[in-house]
TITOR-334184 format. One line per field, with one value per residue: residue number from 1; chain; z, x, y of N, C-alpha, C in turn. Coordinates in steps of 0.02 Angstrom, whole numbers, plus 32768, in hexadecimal, padded with zeros to 4 digits. Each point is the difference from the previous one (the first is absolute). Layout:
N
seq NUM:...
mol A:...
n.up Z:...
n.east X:...
n.north Y:...
ca.up Z:...
ca.east X:...
ca.north Y:...
c.up Z:...
c.east X:...
c.north Y:...
***
This chain:
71
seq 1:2:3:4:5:6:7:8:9:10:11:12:13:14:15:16:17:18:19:20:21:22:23:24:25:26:27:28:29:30:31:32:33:34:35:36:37:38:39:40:41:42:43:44:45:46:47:48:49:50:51:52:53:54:55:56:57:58:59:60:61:62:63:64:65:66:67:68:69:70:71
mol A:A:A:A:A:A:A:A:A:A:A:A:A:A:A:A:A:A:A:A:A:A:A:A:A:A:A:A:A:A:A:A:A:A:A:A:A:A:A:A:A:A:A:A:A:A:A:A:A:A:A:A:A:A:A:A:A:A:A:A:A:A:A:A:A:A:A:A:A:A:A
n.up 8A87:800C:801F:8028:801F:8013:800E:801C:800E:8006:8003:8029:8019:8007:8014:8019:7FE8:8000:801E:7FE6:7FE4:8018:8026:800B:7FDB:8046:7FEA:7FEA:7FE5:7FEC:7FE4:7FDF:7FF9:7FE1:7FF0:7FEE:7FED:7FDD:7FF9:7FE7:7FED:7FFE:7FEB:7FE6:7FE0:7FD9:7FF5:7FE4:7FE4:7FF4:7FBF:7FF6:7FDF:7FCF:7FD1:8043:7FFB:7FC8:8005:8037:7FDB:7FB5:800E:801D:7FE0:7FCD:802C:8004:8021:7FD1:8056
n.east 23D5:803D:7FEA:803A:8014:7FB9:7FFE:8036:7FD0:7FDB:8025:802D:7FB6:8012:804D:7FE6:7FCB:8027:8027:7FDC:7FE2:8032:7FE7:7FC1:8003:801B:8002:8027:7FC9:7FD7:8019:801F:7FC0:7FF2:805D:7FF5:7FCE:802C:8037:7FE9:7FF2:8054:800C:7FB7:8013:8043:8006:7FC9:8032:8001:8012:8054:7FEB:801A:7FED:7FEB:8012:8017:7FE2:7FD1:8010:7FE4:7FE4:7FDF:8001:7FFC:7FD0:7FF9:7FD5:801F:801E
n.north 2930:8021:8030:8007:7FB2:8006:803B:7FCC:7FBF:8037:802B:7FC8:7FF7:8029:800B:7FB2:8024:8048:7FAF:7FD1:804A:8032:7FC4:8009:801C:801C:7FC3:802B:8028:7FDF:7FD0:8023:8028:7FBE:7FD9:8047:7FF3:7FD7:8014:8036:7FCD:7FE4:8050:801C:7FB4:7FF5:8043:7FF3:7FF3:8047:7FF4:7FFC:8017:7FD5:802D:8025:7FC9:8004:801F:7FEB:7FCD:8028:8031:7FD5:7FD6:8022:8013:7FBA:800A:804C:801B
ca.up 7FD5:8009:7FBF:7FC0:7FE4:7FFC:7FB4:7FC6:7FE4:7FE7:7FD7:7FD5:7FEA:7FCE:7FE4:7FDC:7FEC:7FF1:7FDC:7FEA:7FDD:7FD1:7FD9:7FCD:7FC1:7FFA:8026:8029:8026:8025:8033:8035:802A:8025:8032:8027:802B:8024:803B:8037:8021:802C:803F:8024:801A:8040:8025:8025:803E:801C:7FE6:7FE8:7FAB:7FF8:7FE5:803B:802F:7FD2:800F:8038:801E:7FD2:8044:8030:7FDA:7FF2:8035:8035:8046:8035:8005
ca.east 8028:7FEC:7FE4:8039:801B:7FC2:8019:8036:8000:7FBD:8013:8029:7FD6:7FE4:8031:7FF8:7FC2:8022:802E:7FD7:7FEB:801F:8038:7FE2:8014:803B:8018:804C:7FF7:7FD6:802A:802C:7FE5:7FDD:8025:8012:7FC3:7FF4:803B:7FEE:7FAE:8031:800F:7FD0:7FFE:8047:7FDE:7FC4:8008:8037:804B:8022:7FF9:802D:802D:8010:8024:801D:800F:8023:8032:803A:8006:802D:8045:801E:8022:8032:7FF0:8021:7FDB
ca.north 802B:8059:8022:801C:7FC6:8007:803D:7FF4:7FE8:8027:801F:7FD9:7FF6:8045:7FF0:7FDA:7FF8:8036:7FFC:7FCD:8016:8020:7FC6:7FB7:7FF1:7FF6:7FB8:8006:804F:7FD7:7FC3:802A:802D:7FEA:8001:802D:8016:7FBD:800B:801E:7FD6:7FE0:8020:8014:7FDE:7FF7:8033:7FE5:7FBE:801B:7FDD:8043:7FE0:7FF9:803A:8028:7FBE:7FFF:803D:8009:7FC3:801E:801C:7FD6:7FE4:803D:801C:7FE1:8004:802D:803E
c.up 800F:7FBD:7FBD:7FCE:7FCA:7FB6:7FE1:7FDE:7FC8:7FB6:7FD7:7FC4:7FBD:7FC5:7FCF:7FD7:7FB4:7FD5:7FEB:7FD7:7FE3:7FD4:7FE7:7FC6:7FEF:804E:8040:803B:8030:803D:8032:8028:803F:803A:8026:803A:804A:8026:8027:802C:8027:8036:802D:8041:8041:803B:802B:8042:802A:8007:7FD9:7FA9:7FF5:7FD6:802C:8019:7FDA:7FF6:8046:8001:7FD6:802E:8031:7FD3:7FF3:803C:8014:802E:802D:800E:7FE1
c.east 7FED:7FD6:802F:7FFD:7FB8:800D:803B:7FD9:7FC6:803A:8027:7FC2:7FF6:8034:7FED:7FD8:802F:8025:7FE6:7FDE:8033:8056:7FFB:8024:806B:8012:8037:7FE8:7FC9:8028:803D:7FC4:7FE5:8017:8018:7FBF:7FF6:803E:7FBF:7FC6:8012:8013:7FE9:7FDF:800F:7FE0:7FD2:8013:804A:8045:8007:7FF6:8040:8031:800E:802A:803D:8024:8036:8041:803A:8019:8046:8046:8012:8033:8032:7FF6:8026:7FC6:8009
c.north 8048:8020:801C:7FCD:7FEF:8023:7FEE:7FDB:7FFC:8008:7FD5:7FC4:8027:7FF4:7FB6:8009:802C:7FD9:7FCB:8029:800D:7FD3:7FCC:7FF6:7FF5:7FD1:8004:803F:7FE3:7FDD:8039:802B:7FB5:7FF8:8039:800B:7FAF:8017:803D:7FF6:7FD1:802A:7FFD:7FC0:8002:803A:7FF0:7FB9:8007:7FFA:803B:7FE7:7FF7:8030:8019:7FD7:800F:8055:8002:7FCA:802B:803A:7FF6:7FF0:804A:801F:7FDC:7FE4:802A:8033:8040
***
């Protein structure tokens, strides 16, 4: 893993600890931060094994349709 991917994931560490403190007590703020920090610990995955994550995939296919496929 690069050092960037290294520091995403330092920090997305930081983020869990942040939101397990600061949501303990509300169930839904908890369970939604958890799943937001788990899609980006998926990115970072994908990244590391050199696959396009899938929101960027998703980005690019909406992309594509929009246009058309004109030049």
């Amino acid at each position: 893993m690069s050092r960037y991917l290294e520091e995403a994931a330092a920090l997305l560490r930081k983020s869990v600890e942040t939101n397990e403190r600061e949501h303990a007590k509300w169930p839904s703020s908890l369970t939604e931060g958890r799943e937001r920090i788990a899609r980006e610990f998926a990115t970072l995955a994908a990244i590391d094994k050199g696959l396009l994550p899938a929101e960027i995939t998703a980005d690019i296919l909406r992309a594509i349709t929009e246009k058309g496929g004109r030049s």
